[in-house]
C-alpha positions as CSV (number, residue, x, y, z in Angstrom):
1,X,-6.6,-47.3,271.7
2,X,-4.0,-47.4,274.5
3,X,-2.7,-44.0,273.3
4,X,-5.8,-42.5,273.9
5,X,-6.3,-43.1,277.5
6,X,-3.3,-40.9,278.1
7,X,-2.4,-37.4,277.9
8,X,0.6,-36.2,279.0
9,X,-0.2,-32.6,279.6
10,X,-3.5,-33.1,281.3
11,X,-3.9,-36.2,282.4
12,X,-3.1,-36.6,286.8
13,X,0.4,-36.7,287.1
14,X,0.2,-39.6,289.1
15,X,-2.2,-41.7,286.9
16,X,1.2,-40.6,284.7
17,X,3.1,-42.1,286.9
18,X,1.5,-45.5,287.5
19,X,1.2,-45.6,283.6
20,X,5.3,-45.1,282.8
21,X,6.4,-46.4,286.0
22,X,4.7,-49.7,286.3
23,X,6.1,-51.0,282.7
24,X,9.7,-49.4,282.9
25,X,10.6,-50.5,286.5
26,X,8.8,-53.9,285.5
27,X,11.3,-54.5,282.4
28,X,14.3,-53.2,284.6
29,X,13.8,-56.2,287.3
30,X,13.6,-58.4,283.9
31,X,16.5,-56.9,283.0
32,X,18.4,-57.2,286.4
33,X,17.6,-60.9,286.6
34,X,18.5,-61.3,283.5
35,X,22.2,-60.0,284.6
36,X,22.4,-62.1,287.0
37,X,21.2,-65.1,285.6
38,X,23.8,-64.9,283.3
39,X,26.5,-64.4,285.9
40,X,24.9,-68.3,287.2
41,X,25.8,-69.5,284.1
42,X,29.1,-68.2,283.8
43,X,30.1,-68.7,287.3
44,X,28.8,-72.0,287.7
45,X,30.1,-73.6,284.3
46,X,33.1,-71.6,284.0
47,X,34.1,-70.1,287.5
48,X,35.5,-66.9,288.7
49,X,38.2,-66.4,286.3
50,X,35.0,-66.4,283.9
51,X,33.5,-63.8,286.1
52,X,36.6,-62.0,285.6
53,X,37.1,-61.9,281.9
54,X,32.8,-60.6,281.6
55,X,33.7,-57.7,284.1
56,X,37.2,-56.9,281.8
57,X,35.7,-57.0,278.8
58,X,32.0,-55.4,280.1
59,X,33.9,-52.2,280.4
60,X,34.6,-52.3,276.6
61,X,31.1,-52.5,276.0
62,X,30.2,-50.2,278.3
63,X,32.3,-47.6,275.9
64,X,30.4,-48.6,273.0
65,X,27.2,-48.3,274.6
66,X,27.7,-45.0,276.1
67,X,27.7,-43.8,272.4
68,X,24.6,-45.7,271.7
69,X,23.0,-43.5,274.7
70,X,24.3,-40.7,273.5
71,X,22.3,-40.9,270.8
72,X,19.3,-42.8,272.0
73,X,18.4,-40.8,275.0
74,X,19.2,-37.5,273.6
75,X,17.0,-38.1,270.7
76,X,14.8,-39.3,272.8
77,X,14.6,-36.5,274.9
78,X,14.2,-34.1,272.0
79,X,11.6,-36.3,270.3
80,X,9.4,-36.2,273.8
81,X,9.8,-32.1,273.5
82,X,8.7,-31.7,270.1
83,X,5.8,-34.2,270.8
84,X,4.9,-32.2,273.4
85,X,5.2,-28.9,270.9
86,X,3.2,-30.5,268.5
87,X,5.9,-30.9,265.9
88,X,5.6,-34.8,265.2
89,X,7.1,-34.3,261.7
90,X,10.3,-32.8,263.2
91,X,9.6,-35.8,266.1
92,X,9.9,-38.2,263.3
93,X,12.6,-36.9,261.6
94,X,14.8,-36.8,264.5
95,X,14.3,-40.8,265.3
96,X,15.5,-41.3,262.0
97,X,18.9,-39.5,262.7
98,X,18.7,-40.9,265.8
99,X,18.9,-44.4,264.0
100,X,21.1,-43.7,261.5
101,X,23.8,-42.2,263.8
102,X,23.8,-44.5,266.5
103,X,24.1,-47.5,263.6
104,X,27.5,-45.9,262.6
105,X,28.8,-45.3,265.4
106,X,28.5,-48.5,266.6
107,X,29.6,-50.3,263.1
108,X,32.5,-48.1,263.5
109,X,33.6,-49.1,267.4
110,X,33.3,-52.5,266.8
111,X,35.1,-52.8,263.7
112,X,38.3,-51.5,266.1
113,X,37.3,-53.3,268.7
114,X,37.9,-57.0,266.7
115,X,41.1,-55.3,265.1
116,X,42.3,-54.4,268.7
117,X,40.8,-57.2,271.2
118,X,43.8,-58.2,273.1
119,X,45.6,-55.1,273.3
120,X,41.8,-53.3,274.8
121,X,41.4,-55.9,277.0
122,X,44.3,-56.1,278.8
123,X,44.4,-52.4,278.9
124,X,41.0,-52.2,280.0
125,X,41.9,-54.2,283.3
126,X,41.7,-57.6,282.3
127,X,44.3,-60.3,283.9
128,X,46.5,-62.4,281.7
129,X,44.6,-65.4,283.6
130,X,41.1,-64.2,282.4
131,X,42.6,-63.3,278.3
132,X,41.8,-66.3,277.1
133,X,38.5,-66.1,278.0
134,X,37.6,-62.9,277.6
135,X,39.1,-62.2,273.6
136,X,35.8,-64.6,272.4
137,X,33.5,-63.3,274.3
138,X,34.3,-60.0,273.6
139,X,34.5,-60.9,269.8
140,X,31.4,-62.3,269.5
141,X,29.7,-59.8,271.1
142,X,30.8,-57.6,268.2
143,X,29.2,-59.2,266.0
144,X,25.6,-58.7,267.3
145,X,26.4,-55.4,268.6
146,X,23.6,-53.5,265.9
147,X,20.9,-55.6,267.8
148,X,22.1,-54.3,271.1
149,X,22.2,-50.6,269.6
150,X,18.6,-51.2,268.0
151,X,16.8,-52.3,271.1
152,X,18.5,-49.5,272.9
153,X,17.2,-46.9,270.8
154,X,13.8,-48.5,270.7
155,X,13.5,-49.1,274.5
156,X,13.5,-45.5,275.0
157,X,11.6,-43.9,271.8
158,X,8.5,-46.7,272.1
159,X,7.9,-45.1,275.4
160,X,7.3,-41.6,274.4
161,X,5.2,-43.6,271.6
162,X,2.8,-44.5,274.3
163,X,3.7,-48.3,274.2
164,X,5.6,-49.3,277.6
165,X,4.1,-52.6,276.9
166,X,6.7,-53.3,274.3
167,X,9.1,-52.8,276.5
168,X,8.7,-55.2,278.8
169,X,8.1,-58.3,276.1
170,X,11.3,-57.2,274.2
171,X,13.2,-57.6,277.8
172,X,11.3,-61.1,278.6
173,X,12.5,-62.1,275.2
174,X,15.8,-61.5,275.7
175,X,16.1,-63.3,279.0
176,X,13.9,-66.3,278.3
177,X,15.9,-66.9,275.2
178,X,19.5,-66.5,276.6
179,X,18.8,-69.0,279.6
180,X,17.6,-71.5,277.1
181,X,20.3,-71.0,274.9
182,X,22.7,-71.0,277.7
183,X,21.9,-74.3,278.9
184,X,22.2,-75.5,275.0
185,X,25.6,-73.8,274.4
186,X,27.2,-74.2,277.9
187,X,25.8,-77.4,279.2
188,X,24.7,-79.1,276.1
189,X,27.8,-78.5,273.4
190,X,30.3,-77.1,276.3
191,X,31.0,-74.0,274.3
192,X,32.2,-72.3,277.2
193,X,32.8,-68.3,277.0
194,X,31.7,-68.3,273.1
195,X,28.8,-70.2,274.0
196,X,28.2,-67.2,276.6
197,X,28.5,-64.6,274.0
198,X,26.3,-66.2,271.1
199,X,23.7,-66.7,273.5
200,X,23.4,-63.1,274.5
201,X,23.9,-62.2,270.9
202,X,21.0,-63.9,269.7
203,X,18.9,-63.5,272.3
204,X,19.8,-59.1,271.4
205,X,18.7,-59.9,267.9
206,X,14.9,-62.0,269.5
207,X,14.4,-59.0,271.1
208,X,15.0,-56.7,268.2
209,X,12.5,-59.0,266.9
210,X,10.2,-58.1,269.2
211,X,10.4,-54.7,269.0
212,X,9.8,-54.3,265.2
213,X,6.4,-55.3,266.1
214,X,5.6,-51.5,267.3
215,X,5.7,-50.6,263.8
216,X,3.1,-52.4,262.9
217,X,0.9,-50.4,265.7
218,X,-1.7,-48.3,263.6
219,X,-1.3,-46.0,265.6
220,X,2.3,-45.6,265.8
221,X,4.5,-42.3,265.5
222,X,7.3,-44.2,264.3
223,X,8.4,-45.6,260.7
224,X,11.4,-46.9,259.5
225,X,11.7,-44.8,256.5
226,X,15.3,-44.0,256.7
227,X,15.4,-42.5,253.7
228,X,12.8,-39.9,254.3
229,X,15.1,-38.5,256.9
230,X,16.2,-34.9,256.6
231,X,19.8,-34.4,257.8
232,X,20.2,-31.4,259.3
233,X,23.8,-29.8,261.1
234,X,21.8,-27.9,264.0
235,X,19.4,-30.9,264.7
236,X,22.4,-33.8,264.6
237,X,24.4,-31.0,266.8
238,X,21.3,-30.1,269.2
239,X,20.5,-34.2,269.4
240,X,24.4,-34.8,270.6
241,X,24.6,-31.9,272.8
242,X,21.1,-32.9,274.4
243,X,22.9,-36.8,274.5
244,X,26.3,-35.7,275.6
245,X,25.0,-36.0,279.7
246,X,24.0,-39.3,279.1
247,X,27.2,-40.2,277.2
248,X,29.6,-39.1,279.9
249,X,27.4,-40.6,282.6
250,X,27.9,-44.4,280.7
251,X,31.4,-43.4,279.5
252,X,32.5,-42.5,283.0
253,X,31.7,-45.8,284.8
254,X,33.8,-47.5,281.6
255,X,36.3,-44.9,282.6
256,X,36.1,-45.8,286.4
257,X,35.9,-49.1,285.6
258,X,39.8,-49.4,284.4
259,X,40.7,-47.7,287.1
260,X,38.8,-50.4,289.5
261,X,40.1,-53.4,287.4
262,X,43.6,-52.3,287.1
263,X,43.5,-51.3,291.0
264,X,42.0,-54.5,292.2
265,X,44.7,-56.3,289.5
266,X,47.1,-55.1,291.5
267,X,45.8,-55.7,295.1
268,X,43.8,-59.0,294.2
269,X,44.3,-60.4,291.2
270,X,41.6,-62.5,289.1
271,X,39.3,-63.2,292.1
272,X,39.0,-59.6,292.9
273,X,38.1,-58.6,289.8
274,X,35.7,-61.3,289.5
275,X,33.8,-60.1,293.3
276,X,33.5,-56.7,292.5
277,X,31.8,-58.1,288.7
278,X,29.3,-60.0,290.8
279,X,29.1,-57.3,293.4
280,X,28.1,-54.7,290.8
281,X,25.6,-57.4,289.1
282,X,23.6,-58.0,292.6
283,X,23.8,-53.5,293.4
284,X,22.6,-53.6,289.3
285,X,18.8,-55.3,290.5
286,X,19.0,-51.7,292.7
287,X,20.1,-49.5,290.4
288,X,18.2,-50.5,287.3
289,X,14.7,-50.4,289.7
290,X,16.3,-46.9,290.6
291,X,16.8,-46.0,286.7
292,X,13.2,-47.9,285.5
293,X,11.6,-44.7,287.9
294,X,14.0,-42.2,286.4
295,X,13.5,-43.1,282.8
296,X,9.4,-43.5,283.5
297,X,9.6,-39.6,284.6
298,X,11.4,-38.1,281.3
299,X,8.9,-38.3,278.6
300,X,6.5,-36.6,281.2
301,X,8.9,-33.9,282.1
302,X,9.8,-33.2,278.7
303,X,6.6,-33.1,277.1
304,X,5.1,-31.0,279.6
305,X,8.3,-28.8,279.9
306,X,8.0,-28.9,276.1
307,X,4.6,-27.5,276.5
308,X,5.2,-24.7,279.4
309,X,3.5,-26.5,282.1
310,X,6.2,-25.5,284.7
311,X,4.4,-26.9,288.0
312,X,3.8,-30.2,286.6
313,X,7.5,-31.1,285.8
314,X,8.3,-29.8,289.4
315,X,5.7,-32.7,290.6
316,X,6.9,-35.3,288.3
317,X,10.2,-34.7,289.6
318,X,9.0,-34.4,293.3
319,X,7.0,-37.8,292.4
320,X,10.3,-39.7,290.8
321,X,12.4,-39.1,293.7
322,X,9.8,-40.5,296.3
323,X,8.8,-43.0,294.6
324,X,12.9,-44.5,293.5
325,X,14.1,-43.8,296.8
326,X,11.1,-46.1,298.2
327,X,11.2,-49.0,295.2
328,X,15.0,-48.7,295.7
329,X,14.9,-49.0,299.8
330,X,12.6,-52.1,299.1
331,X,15.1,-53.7,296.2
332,X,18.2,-53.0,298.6
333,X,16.4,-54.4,301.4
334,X,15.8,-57.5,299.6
335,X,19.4,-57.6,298.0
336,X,21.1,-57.4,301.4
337,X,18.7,-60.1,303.1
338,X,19.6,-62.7,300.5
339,X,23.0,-61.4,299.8
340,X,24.9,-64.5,300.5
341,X,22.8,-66.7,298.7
342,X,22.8,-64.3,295.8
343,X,26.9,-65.1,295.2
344,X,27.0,-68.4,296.7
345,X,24.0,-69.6,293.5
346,X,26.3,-67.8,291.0
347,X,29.3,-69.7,292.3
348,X,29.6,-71.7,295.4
349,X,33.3,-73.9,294.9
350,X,35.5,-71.0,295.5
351,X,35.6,-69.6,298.9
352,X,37.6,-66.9,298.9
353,X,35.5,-65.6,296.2
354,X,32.0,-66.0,297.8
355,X,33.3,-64.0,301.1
356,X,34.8,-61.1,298.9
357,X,31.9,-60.9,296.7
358,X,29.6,-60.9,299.7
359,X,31.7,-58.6,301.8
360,X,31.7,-56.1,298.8
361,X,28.2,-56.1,297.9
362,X,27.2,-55.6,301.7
363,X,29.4,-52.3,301.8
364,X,28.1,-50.9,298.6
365,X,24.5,-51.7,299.3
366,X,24.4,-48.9,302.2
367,X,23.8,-45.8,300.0
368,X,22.1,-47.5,297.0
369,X,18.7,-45.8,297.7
370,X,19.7,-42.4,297.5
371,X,21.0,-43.0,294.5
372,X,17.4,-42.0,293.6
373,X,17.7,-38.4,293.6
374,X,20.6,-38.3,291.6
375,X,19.1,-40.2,288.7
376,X,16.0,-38.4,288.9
377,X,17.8,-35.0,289.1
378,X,19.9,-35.6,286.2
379,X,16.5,-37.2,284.3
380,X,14.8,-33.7,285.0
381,X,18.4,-31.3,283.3
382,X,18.4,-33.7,280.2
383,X,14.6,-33.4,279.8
384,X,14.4,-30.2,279.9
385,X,17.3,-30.0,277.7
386,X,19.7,-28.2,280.3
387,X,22.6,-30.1,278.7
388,X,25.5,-28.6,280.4
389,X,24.0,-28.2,284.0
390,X,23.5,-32.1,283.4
391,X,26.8,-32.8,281.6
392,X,28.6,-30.9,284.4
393,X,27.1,-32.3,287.3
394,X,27.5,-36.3,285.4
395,X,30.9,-35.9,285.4
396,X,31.7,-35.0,288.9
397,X,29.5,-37.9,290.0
398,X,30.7,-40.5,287.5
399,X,34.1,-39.6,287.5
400,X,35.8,-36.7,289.5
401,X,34.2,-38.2,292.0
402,X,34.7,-41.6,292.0
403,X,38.7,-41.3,290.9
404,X,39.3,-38.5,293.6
405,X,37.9,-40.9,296.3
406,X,39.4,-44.3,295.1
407,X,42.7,-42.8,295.1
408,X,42.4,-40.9,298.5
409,X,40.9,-44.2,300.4
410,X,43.4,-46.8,298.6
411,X,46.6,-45.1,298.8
412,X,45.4,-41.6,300.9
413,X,43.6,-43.3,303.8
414,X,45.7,-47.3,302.9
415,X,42.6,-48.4,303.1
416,X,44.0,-50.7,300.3
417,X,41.2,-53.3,298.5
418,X,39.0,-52.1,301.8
419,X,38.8,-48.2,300.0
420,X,38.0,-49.8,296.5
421,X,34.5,-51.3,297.8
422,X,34.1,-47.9,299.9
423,X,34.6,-45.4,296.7
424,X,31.4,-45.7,295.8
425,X,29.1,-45.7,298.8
426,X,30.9,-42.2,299.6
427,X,30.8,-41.1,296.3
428,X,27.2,-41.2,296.8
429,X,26.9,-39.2,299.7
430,X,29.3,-36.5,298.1
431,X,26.4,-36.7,295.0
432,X,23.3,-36.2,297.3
433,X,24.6,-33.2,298.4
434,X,25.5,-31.9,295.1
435,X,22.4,-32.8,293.6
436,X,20.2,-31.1,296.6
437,X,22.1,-28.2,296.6
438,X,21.7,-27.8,292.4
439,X,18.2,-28.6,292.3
440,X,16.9,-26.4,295.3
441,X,18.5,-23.2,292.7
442,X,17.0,-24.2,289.6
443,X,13.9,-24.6,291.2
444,X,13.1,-21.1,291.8
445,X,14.3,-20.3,288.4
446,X,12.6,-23.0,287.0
447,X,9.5,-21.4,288.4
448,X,10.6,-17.9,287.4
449,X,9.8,-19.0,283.9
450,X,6.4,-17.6,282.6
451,X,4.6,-20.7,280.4
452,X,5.2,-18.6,277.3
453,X,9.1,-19.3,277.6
454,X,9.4,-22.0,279.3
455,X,9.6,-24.1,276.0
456,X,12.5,-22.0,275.1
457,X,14.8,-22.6,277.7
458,X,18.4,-24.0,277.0
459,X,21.2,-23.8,279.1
């Protein structure tokens, strides 16, 4: 069986590699082109006022799913830590609460979220042009929003489970049946913006489909038993101080994001909005080949952190940022050659549009690829469970940062809509050094640790 072949604590960390990173970067590229194939649709069919309304309303989502990373990622994390400690009962018991947690949550947010639509929206950054477009979307995407919180939970526990595979065929799913429901909704019945929404719904709920088959994997660490689970107050407040980094770093783009939308609201109306939604969905192919290394590197860390094997998380991490910073020079290089073409096959009738869309992209493209060692910095805190090393350094990068700079360059420098699309390239450069600079200390504490202890480290 597959989950034979490896062994996380002995097996060559670079057969490791190949192993995680192969399957995880592969359904991240699925994923990106799956972004942007459903920015074609919606540019081309509806336009950039459509583009505008997604972008508004993605930052409400973005909230929502923050929580479901909060939980999915820091269970996650802890799950790969007992695994690696031997403790699958406890392993088992805390995907359950993982589960059940996340589910409420998300119930809960998107019950406020249909009472509240207009109101969020608009305060979220959304322009009384796009409204109209963007209160269906946004409602419909309520209503499948437990698929969306399933498959993100699964994405991440199926791979300390040993099947990556999964993975990717959940993520094909999802895209192959949201183009071909596109074209049935928008071109076929001219649903428009709810036609947008219901085929991203159900293709979330084909792909939950998908990943129920692991269950049914002999071999599988996993159950659905919810009922078995055993609720505990230390282990729900260890899994949501373990998730809190993750939370803040998804929270704090939605955060950012208002300030961007209500900023470029104000300097360029719909069509800004709308360029810096399809700017972020072409820098997305970058970031989520960036992220596929970053997540392929945390069950390894923390299984082998989990099991006192000090040296080997130092490699894995030395690995992860070689290998994202070359996988994200190559995805950036390939972004910026066809960057033009890229916006002009999402929408090519509105000018003005296509040259701020490109223009933006271009700028923010320069410092994608060293996003790498930030992602796989922050992986190596939260998989070691250093929670508030990685909590503190999320939110200077996702938001001190980011609000500090948009402010200085847009009013500070009057850079004006110029200093929006610059925020984030020299955000970036103010996170490399931050991230150097944290991880050259903890390194030679992190090797201070005899193997005895190192399993019982928590900041």
């Amino acid at each position: 069986m597959r989950t034979k072949q490896i062994d996380l604590k002995n097996d060559p960390i670079g057969k490791l590699m190949r192993h995680f990173i192969v399957a995880s970067v592969l359904s991240m590229v699925v994923e990106a082109l799956h972004s942007v194939i459903d920015s074609v649709f919606i540019g081309q069919y509806i336009g950039s006022v459509g583009l505008a309304a997604v972008n508004s309303t993605a930052t409400i989502i973005s909230w929502i799913w923050a929580f479901e990373v909060l939980f999915a990622s820091g269970g996650c994390t802890l799950n790969a830590i007992l695994l690696g400690e031997g403790e699958e009962e406890k392993a088992c018991n805390m995907f359950y609460m993982t589960v059940v947690s996340a589910m409420t949550t998300v119930i809960i947010a998107a019950a406020v979220v249909m009472l509240f639509t207009q109101e969020l929206c608009l305060l979220f950054g959304c322009t009384e042009e796009a409204l109209p477009f963007g209160i269906p979307y946004i409602r419909i995407r309520m209503v499948f929003l437990v698929f969306d919180c399933f498959n993100t939970i699964m994405s991440r526990f199926v791979r300390n489970d040993a099947n990556v595979k999964v993975v990717i065929y959940a993520t094909a799913a999802t895209t192959v049946v949201n183009i071909l429901l596109k074209f049935v909704f928008l071109d076929g019945f001219g649903m428009k913006m709810a036609g947008a929404a219901l085929a991203t719904g159900i293709a979330l709920a084909s792909s939950s489909a998908v990943y129920l088959t692991h269950f049914l994997r002999p071999s599988s660490k996993l159950d659905l038993k919810l009922m078995r689970m055993k609720f505990s107050f230390h282990d729900f407040g260890h899994l949501f101080r373990t998730g809190i980094p993750f939370f803040f770093s998804e929270s704090a783009w939605a955060l950012t994001s208002i300030f961007l939308n209500r900023t470029l609201r104000s300097l360029g109306g719909t069509t800004a909005i709308a360029a810096m939604g399809t700017m972020f969905t072409i820098i997305n192919f970058v970031w989520l080949v960036i992220y596929g290394v970053a997540s392929a590197i945390t069950p390894i860390i923390g299984y082998n952190h989990g099991a006192g094997e000090t040296d080997r998380v130092m490699k894995t991490l030395r690995y992860g940022i070689f290998l994202g910073t070359l996988f994200g020079l190559i995805a950036t290089a390939i972004c910026a050659l066809f960057c033009e073409e890229i916006v002009m096959v999402i929408n090519n009738s509105e000018k003005d549009f296509i040259d701020m869309a490109v223009h933006a992209t271009m700028i923010n493209l320069t410092t994608m690829p060293i996003t790498s060692v930030a992602h796989c910095v922050l992986s190596f805190y939260q998989a070691v469970d250093k929670s508030k090393t990685a909590t503190v350094m999320t939110i200077l990068k996702n938001t001190v940062f980011v609000i500090v700079m948009l402010f200085a360059l847009v009013y500070g420098f009057n850079m004006g809509i110029e200093g929006v699309w610059w925020t984030y390239p020299v955000t970036d450069i103010m996170t490399l050094v931050m991230c150097l600079t944290a991880i050259l200390i903890t390194k030679r504490k992190y090797h201070a640790i005899s193997r005895d202890e190192a399993s019982a480290v928590n900041e």
